[in-house]
DRENSE-98399 format. One line per 5 residues: number of its first residue (from 1); for each residue x, y, z of C-alpha. Coordinates in pm, whole numbers. Example, Ala and Ser with C-alpha at 12.3 -4.5 7.8 and 13.67 -1.06 7.14 Angstrom:
! DRENSE-98399
1	1230/-450/780  1367/-106/714
This chain:
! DRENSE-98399
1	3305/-2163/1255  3452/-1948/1015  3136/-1954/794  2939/-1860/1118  3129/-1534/1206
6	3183/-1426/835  2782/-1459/820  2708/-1246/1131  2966/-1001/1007  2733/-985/683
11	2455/-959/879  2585/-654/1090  2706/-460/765  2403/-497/595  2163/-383/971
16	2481/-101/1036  2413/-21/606  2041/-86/664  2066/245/977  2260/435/792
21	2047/469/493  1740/493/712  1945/832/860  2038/952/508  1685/890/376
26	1552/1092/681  1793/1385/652  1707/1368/284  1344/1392/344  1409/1664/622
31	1583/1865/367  1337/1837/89  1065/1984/372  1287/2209/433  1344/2349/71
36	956/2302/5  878/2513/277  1105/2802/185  995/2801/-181  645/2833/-43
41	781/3132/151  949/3255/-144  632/3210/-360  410/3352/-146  638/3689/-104
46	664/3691/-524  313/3749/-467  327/4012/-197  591/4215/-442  326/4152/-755
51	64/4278/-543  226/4628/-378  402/4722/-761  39/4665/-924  -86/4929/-661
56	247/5141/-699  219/5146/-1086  -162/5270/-1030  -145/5529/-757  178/5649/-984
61	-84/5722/-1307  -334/5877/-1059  -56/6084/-1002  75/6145/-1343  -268/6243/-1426
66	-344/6484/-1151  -42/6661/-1265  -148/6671/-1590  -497/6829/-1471  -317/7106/-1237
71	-136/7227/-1516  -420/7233/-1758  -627/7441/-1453  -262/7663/-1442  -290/7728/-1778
76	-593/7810/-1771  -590/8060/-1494  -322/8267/-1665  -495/8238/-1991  -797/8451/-1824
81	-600/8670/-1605  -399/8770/-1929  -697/8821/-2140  -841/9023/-1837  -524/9252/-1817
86	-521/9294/-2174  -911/9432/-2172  -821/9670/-1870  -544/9803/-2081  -778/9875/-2360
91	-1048/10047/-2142  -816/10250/-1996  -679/10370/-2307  -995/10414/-2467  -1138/10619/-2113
96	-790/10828/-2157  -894/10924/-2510  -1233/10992/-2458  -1174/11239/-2153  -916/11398/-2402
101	-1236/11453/-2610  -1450/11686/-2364  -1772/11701/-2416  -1789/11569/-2736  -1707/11212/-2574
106	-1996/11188/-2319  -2200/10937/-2467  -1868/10702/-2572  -1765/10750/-2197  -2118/10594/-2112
111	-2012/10303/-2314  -1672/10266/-2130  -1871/10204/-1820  -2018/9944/-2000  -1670/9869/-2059
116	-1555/9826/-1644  -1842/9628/-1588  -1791/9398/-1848  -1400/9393/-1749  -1511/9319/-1364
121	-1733/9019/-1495  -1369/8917/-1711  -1200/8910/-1326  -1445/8781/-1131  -1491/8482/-1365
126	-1084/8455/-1348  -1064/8499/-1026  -1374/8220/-1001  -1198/7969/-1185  -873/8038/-980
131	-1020/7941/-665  -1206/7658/-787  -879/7525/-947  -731/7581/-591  -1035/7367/-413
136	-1033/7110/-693  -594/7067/-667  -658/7043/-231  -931/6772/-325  -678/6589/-566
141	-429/6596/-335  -618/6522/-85  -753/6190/-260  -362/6104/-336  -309/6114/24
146	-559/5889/159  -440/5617/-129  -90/5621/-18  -183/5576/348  -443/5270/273
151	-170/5128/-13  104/5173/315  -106/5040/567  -233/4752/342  162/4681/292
156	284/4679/684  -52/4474/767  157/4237/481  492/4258/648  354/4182/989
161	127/3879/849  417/3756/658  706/3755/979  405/3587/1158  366/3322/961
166	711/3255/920  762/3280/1300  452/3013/1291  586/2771/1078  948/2741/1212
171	830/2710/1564  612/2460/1431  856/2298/1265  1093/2312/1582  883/2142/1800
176	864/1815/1557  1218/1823/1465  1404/1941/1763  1770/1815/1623  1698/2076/1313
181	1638/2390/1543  1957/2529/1435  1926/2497/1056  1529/2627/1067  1657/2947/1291
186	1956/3004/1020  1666/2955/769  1407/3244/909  1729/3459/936  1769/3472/609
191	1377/3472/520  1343/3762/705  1620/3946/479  1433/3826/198  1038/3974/335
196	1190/4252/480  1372/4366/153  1053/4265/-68  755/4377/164  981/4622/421
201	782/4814/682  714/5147/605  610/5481/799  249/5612/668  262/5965/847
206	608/5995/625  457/5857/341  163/6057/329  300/6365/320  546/6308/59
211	530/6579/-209  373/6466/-559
Protein backbone atom coordinates (compact mmCIF):
# COMPACT_ATOMS: atom_id res chain seq x y z
CA UNK A 1 0.00 0.00 0.00
CA UNK A 2 2.61 2.24 0.87
CA UNK A 3 4.66 1.31 -2.26
CA UNK A 4 1.40 2.02 -4.30
CA UNK A 5 0.82 5.68 -3.17
CA UNK A 6 4.61 6.58 -3.00
CA UNK A 7 4.56 5.34 -6.82
CA UNK A 8 1.57 7.47 -7.94
CA UNK A 9 3.07 10.34 -6.03
CA UNK A 10 6.21 9.73 -8.43
CA UNK A 11 4.15 9.51 -11.13
CA UNK A 12 2.30 12.92 -10.50
CA UNK A 13 5.73 14.83 -9.86
CA UNK A 14 7.26 13.67 -12.77
CA UNK A 15 3.48 14.51 -15.27
CA UNK A 16 3.16 18.01 -12.79
CA UNK A 17 7.47 18.31 -13.76
CA UNK A 18 6.68 16.90 -17.21
CA UNK A 19 3.78 20.40 -17.64
CA UNK A 20 5.83 22.54 -16.23
CA UNK A 21 8.74 22.17 -18.47
CA UNK A 22 6.43 21.88 -21.45
CA UNK A 23 5.27 25.74 -20.19
CA UNK A 24 8.91 26.85 -19.66
CA UNK A 25 10.02 25.35 -22.99
CA UNK A 26 7.05 27.24 -24.65
CA UNK A 27 7.64 30.61 -22.99
CA UNK A 28 11.26 29.98 -23.90
CA UNK A 29 10.51 29.44 -27.47
CA UNK A 30 7.95 32.44 -27.37
CA UNK A 31 10.70 34.60 -26.22
CA UNK A 32 13.34 33.56 -28.62
CA UNK A 33 10.49 34.58 -31.53
CA UNK A 34 10.13 37.32 -29.86
CA UNK A 35 13.86 38.53 -29.73
CA UNK A 36 14.30 37.16 -33.42
CA UNK A 37 11.70 39.24 -34.58
CA UNK A 38 12.90 42.48 -33.06
CA UNK A 39 16.50 41.95 -34.23
CA UNK A 40 14.99 41.58 -37.67
CA UNK A 41 13.32 44.93 -36.97
CA UNK A 42 16.41 46.29 -35.71
CA UNK A 43 18.39 44.98 -38.75
CA UNK A 44 16.24 46.02 -41.17
CA UNK A 45 16.15 49.83 -39.71
CA UNK A 46 20.36 49.60 -39.58
CA UNK A 47 19.66 49.42 -43.12
CA UNK A 48 17.15 52.21 -43.50
CA UNK A 49 19.85 54.59 -41.47
CA UNK A 50 22.80 53.14 -43.99
CA UNK A 51 20.65 53.94 -46.77
CA UNK A 52 19.31 57.82 -45.94
CA UNK A 53 23.27 58.85 -44.56
CA UNK A 54 24.69 57.36 -48.01
CA UNK A 55 22.18 59.84 -49.75
CA UNK A 56 22.85 62.62 -47.00
CA UNK A 57 26.70 62.32 -47.40
CA UNK A 58 26.05 62.70 -51.38
CA UNK A 59 23.51 65.46 -51.72
CA UNK A 60 25.99 67.19 -48.91
CA UNK A 61 29.14 67.07 -51.73
CA UNK A 62 26.66 68.19 -54.44
CA UNK A 63 26.35 70.87 -52.19
CA UNK A 64 29.85 71.51 -51.15
CA UNK A 65 30.58 71.62 -54.74
CA UNK A 66 27.96 74.00 -55.95
CA UNK A 67 29.36 76.32 -53.45
CA UNK A 68 32.55 75.93 -54.59
CA UNK A 69 31.31 76.77 -58.32
CA UNK A 70 29.25 80.04 -57.14
CA UNK A 71 32.18 81.41 -55.73
CA UNK A 72 34.47 80.65 -58.58
CA UNK A 73 31.47 82.43 -60.98
CA UNK A 74 31.67 85.42 -57.93
CA UNK A 75 35.06 85.74 -58.45
CA UNK A 76 34.90 85.86 -61.58
CA UNK A 77 32.30 88.50 -62.04
CA UNK A 78 34.26 90.99 -59.95
CA UNK A 79 37.41 90.08 -61.67
CA UNK A 80 35.75 91.59 -65.04
CA UNK A 81 33.81 94.32 -63.57
CA UNK A 82 37.19 95.51 -61.93
CA UNK A 83 39.19 95.18 -65.01
CA UNK A 84 36.23 97.04 -66.78
CA UNK A 85 36.33 99.99 -64.21
CA UNK A 86 39.92 100.14 -64.39
CA UNK A 87 39.81 100.60 -68.49
CA UNK A 88 37.00 103.35 -68.07
CA UNK A 89 39.32 105.10 -65.74
CA UNK A 90 42.04 105.07 -68.26
CA UNK A 91 39.85 106.29 -71.22
CA UNK A 92 38.63 108.89 -69.38
CA UNK A 93 41.88 110.14 -68.42
CA UNK A 94 43.35 109.74 -71.63
CA UNK A 95 39.90 111.66 -73.39
CA UNK A 96 40.63 114.45 -70.50
CA UNK A 97 44.17 114.88 -71.84
CA UNK A 98 43.53 114.82 -75.27
CA UNK A 99 40.68 117.57 -75.17
CA UNK A 100 43.38 119.52 -73.09
CA UNK A 101 45.35 119.18 -76.40
CA UNK A 102 42.95 121.14 -78.94
CA UNK A 103 43.33 120.53 -82.12
CA UNK A 104 46.43 118.97 -82.08
CA UNK A 105 44.62 115.80 -80.42
CA UNK A 106 41.93 115.11 -83.10
CA UNK A 107 43.15 112.10 -84.56
CA UNK A 108 44.19 110.49 -80.83
CA UNK A 109 40.53 111.47 -79.81
CA UNK A 110 39.41 109.21 -82.87
CA UNK A 111 41.29 106.48 -81.24
CA UNK A 112 39.59 107.02 -77.79
CA UNK A 113 36.36 106.20 -79.49
CA UNK A 114 37.92 103.21 -80.39
CA UNK A 115 38.62 103.22 -76.84
CA UNK A 116 34.51 103.37 -75.50
CA UNK A 117 33.69 100.84 -77.83
CA UNK A 118 36.16 98.53 -76.88
CA UNK A 119 35.34 99.43 -73.04
CA UNK A 120 31.41 98.75 -73.83
CA UNK A 121 32.41 95.24 -75.36
CA UNK A 122 34.67 94.91 -71.64
CA UNK A 123 30.90 95.51 -69.87
CA UNK A 124 28.76 93.84 -71.89
CA UNK A 125 30.88 90.66 -71.73
CA UNK A 126 30.88 91.33 -67.70
CA UNK A 127 27.71 92.04 -67.52
CA UNK A 128 27.13 88.66 -69.89
CA UNK A 129 28.89 86.48 -67.65
CA UNK A 130 27.03 88.02 -64.59
CA UNK A 131 23.77 86.99 -65.71
CA UNK A 132 24.71 83.73 -66.91
CA UNK A 133 26.36 83.06 -63.47
CA UNK A 134 22.92 84.19 -62.05
CA UNK A 135 20.87 81.56 -64.47
CA UNK A 136 23.50 78.87 -63.94
CA UNK A 137 23.41 79.46 -59.57
CA UNK A 138 19.02 79.40 -60.00
CA UNK A 139 19.65 76.09 -62.08
CA UNK A 140 22.05 74.70 -59.27
CA UNK A 141 19.87 75.50 -56.79
CA UNK A 142 17.24 74.54 -58.38
CA UNK A 143 18.71 70.88 -58.99
CA UNK A 144 19.59 70.87 -55.02
CA UNK A 145 16.02 71.35 -54.42
CA UNK A 146 14.42 68.70 -56.30
CA UNK A 147 17.17 66.12 -54.60
CA UNK A 148 16.23 67.02 -51.17
CA UNK A 149 12.51 66.65 -51.87
CA UNK A 150 12.94 63.04 -53.72
CA UNK A 151 15.82 62.06 -50.83
CA UNK A 152 12.70 63.36 -48.17
CA UNK A 153 10.00 61.77 -49.83
CA UNK A 154 12.01 58.53 -50.48
CA UNK A 155 12.64 58.69 -46.48
CA UNK A 156 8.78 59.24 -45.17
CA UNK A 157 7.67 56.55 -47.96
CA UNK A 158 10.46 54.50 -45.46
CA UNK A 159 8.96 55.59 -42.20
CA UNK A 160 5.45 54.79 -43.27
CA UNK A 161 6.54 51.24 -44.84
CA UNK A 162 8.50 50.55 -41.79
CA UNK A 163 5.43 51.42 -38.88
CA UNK A 164 3.40 49.25 -41.37
CA UNK A 165 5.17 46.44 -41.20
CA UNK A 166 5.69 46.54 -37.70
CA UNK A 167 1.95 47.18 -37.15
CA UNK A 168 1.72 43.88 -39.56
CA UNK A 169 3.74 41.67 -37.77
CA UNK A 170 2.56 42.30 -34.13
CA UNK A 171 -1.02 41.99 -35.11
CA UNK A 172 0.03 38.97 -36.70
CA UNK A 173 1.70 37.83 -34.00
CA UNK A 174 -1.34 38.73 -31.63
CA UNK A 175 -3.72 36.77 -33.22
CA UNK A 176 -1.52 33.37 -32.74
CA UNK A 177 -0.45 34.17 -29.34
CA UNK A 178 -3.25 35.96 -27.71
CA UNK A 179 -1.77 35.46 -23.90
CA UNK A 180 1.46 37.60 -25.29
CA UNK A 181 -0.66 40.69 -26.53
CA UNK A 182 0.66 42.68 -23.76
CA UNK A 183 4.40 42.01 -24.11
CA UNK A 184 4.19 42.40 -28.26
CA UNK A 185 2.23 45.96 -27.68
CA UNK A 186 5.10 46.98 -24.99
CA UNK A 187 7.45 45.66 -27.77
CA UNK A 188 6.12 47.99 -30.91
CA UNK A 189 6.13 50.83 -28.26
CA UNK A 190 9.42 50.81 -27.99
CA UNK A 191 10.13 49.85 -31.83
CA UNK A 192 8.45 52.73 -32.77
CA UNK A 193 10.96 54.98 -30.57
CA UNK A 194 13.59 53.18 -32.19
CA UNK A 195 12.15 53.83 -36.33
CA UNK A 196 10.95 56.98 -35.45
CA UNK A 197 14.37 58.26 -34.03
CA UNK A 198 16.36 56.39 -36.97
CA UNK A 199 13.99 56.98 -40.06
CA UNK A 200 11.69 60.06 -38.34
CA UNK A 201 9.12 61.67 -40.64
CA UNK A 202 10.07 64.70 -42.09
CA UNK A 203 8.30 67.85 -43.80
CA UNK A 204 9.54 68.21 -47.65
CA UNK A 205 7.99 71.80 -48.27
CA UNK A 206 10.38 72.71 -45.04
CA UNK A 207 13.05 70.81 -46.28
CA UNK A 208 13.17 72.08 -49.60
CA UNK A 209 13.52 75.38 -48.97
CA UNK A 210 16.20 75.19 -46.52
CA UNK A 211 19.04 77.59 -47.38
CA UNK A 212 22.38 75.88 -48.75
Amino acid sequence: MTASVILGALVALVGSGGIVFGALRFNREEATRIVEQQSTILQNMELLYEATKEERDALQKNVIELRGALEQAREDAEKYYKEAQALRSEVVKLRTAIDGMGSHGYKLRRGVKYSWIVLGIVFVIAGTSIVLGQIYNAAALQKIQNQRRIICEDQNHRHDESLFQLSKAVKQYVKDNPEQAEAAYASQTSNLRIINALVPKRDCDQITKLPL
